[in-house]
C-alpha positions, 0 to 999 in steps of 0.5 A: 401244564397248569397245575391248580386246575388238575385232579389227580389223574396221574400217579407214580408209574407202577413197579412190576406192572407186569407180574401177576399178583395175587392181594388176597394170597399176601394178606393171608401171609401177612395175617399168618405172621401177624397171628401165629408167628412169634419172635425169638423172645415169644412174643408177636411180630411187630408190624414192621418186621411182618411188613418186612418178611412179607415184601422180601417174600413177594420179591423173592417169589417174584424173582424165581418164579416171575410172579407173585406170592400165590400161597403155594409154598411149595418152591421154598423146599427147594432151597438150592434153586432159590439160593441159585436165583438170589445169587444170580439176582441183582438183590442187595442185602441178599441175606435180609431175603431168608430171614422170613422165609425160615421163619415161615419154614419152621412155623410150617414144620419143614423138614430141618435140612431145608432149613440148615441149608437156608441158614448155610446160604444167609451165613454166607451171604453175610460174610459177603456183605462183610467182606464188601463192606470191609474193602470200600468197594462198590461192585461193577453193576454199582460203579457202573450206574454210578455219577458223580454228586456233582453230575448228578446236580446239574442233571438234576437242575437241567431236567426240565418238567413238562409232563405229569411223570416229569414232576412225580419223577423229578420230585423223588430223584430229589428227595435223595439227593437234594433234601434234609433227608436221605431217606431209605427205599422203603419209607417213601412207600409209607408217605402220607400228607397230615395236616400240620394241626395234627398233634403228634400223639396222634399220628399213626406211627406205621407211616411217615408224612408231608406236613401241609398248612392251612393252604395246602403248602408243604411244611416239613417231614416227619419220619415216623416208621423207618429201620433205626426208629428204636435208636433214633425215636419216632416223629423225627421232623426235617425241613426242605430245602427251598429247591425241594420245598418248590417242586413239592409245592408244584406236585401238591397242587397238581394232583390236589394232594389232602390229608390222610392221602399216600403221597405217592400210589400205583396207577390204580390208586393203590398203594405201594408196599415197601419192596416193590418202590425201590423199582419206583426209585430207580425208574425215576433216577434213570428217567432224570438222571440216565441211570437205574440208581438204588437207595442204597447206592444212592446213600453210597454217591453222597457218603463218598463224595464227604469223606473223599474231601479230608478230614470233618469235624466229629461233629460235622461227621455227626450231622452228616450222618443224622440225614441218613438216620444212622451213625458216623460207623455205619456212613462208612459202611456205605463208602464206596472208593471205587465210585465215579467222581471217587476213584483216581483222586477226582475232585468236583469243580 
């Protein structure tokens, strides 16, 4: 593979590439909640939260009816079926999945009691992810596609790059687990390459971006559009580590990466939305790492790993949680004690 001398031919293997989807239907649902929904404060949806309750109700629609969202809401008024689905689903956060559907349910005038019924469904689901939370423990399904850290880098070191979805593959498993940055499913979705002359002002907040030199080097990234951006700001900038920066660099080069462009897109060259590249992820850990891992099972493996070694410092806690963009509190929120490389005491060599 002789990467300066490829166009970009190939992108990241597209999610769902079966179900049928319907653009036109989903814009249509996003200028909905973008123009005549309003927040609980009476003011317009932000994009991110319209972004938000759009990919959770394409997921949604995708998982009870195997397609996508159409228009038709008439599915949604039968809120025991798709409570029934969600609670057969492998879903995380089931509860963050009816957030947009009442909302588009009370702006359509829905009858109450479907409402009150989905309202039911999130407070328990709720309580549900209190309750794990509260015990530490990871479910079967995550300790089964769990590894140890240390496991996982040495798969990760003896995966050896000899195709096009090698690299693209290899790439993503390390932005998880061998970067500054642990970032969320979502936010690779949004990644873009600027040019490192771009000043900060003038970068558009609704993405997140590699930064390239006047060579077409990676520099560092900048996180722009994530889930805690109203605690932690916006532009906040990590560097790569060497391992991460060098593999970046190969798939720069090979796909001929400019500014301005996703980073990662469909086969069509479309990009991604942030619901659908959390199946992108989890092709990529199973293709290097044998197992369909989850950002937030992914965000488990290297919380636990830190705190089963003892005690750290308040400010080396403080640091370790600064790689996940959240606080020391909610890292331990993602604890797992039940994990591989967790459980019965083991210790990495």
């Amino acid at each position: 593979m002789n990467p300066s001398s490829r166009k970009q031919t190939y992108k990241t293997r597209e999610s769902f590439k079966d179900v049928k989807r319907n653009p036109e239907a989903i814009q249509a649902l996003k200028d909905l909640f973008t123009h005549s929904v309003i927040s609980r404060f009476d003011k317009p949806l932000s994009a991110s939260t319209v972004t938000n309750y759009v990919g959770k109700i394409e997921r949604l629609c995708i998982e009870c009816l195997g397609h996508g969202w159409n228009g038709d809401h008439r599915w949604l008024l039968d809120p025991e079926n798709v409570i029934a689905c969600i609670d057969r689903s492998t879903l995380s956060a089931k509860k963050d999945y009816l957030s947009g559907v009442i909302k588009l349910l009370k702006h359509i005038g829905a009858d109450q009691s479907v409402i009150d019924t989905y309202l039911k469904a999130m407070s328990r689901f709720k309580n549900d992810e209190y309750d794990i939370r509260r015990n530490n423990k990871g479910s079967e399904k995550q300790v089964d596609d769990s590894l140890p850290l240390s496991e996982i880098r040495q798969k990760i070191n003896d995966f050896v790059v000899k195709t096009p979805e090698d690299l693209a593959d290899k790439l993503i498993t390390m932005l998880f687990f061998s970067n500054n940055l642990v970032p969320r499913g979502g936010d690779l979705a949004l990644l873009k390459y600027v040019s490192i002359t771009k000043k900060p002002k003038d970068i558009n907040k609704n993405f997140n971006y590699v930064t390239l030199d006047k060579l077409g080097c990676v520099v560092d990234m900048v996180w722009c559009f994530y889930k805690t951006r109203n605690t932690y700001g916006d532009c906040l900038r990590f560097d790569f580590t060497p391992e991460v920066r060098k593999i970046f660099n190969d798939y720069v080069k090979f796909y001929n990466g400019q500014a301005g462009e996703f980073v990662f897109t469909m086969a069509n060259g479309k990009e991604f939305s942030k619901a659908n590249f959390n199946d992108v992820i989890q092709n990529a850990t199973e293709h290097v790492l044998g197992k369909r891992m989850t950002p937030n099972l992914i965000r488990s493996i290297q919380i636990s790993d830190y705190y089963k070694n003892g005690l750290h410092t308040q400010n080396d806690d403080l640091a370790f949680a600064k790689k996940f963009i959240h606080s020391v509190d909610v890292s331990k929120d993602y604890l797992k004690t039940n994990l591989k490389g967790i459980a019965d005491g083991d210790v990495d060599d």
